[in-house]
BAMIMAR-262443 format. One record per residue (C-alpha): x, y, z; residue number from 1. Coordinates in steps of 0.25 Angstrom, whole numbers. Layout:
N
TORFI      x      y      z    k
TORFI      X      Y      Z  NUM
...
REM end
This chain:
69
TORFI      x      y      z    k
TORFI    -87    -33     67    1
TORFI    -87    -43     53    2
TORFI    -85    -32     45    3
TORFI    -73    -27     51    4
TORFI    -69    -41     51    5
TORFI    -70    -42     37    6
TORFI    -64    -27     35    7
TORFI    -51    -32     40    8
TORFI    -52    -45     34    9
TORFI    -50    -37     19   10
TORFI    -42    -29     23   11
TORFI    -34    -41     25   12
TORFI    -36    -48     13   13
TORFI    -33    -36      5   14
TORFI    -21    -34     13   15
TORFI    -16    -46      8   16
TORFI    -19    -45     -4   17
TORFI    -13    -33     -6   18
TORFI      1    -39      1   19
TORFI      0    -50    -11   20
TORFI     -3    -40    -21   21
TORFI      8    -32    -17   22
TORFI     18    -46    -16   23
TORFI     15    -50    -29   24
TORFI     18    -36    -35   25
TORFI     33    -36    -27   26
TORFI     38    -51    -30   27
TORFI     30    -54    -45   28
TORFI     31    -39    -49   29
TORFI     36    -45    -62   30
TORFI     25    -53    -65   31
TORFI     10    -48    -72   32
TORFI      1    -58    -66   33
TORFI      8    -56    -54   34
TORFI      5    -40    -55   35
TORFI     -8    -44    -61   36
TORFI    -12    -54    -46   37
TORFI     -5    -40    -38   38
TORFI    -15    -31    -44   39
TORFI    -28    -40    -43   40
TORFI    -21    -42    -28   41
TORFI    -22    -29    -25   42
TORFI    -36    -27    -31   43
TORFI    -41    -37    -23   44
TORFI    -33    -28    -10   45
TORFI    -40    -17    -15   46
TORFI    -54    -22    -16   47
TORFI    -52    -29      0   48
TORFI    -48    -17      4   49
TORFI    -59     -9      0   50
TORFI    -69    -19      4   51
TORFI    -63    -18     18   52
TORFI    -66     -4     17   53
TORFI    -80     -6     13   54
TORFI    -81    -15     24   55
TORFI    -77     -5     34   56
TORFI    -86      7     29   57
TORFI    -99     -3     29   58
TORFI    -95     -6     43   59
TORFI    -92     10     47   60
TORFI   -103     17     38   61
TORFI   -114     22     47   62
TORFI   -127     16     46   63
TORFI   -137     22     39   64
TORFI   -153     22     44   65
TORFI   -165     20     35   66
TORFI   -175     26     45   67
TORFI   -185     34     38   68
TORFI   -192     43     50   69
REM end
């Protein structure tokens, strides 16, 4: 159960990340260290949402057994 826990919890996180990322890029569109905070923002999304999907294929992959017969 802690692992879905924590699945949902980055996607979350990168969920919100990716709502500021996307906010800065529509209200400071004309500034560079604004577009520069959006892209590291959406890296940041990027990378929660693929260690969420990590998460969930640790959980999901079957077990594999070391019994030597």
């Amino acid at each position: 159960m802690k692992r879905i826990e924590n699945v949902v919890l980055l996607k979350v996180i990168g969920s919100c990340e990716l709502i500021a990322a996307l906010a800065m890029f529509y209200f400071f569109h004309e500034d560079v260290p604004a577009l520069i905070g959006g892209v590291i923002l959406l890296g940041l999304s990027a990378n929660s949402f693929f260690q969420a999907h990590k998460c969930y294929q640790r959980q999901y992959s079957p077990k594999k057994n070391n019994k030597s017969e």
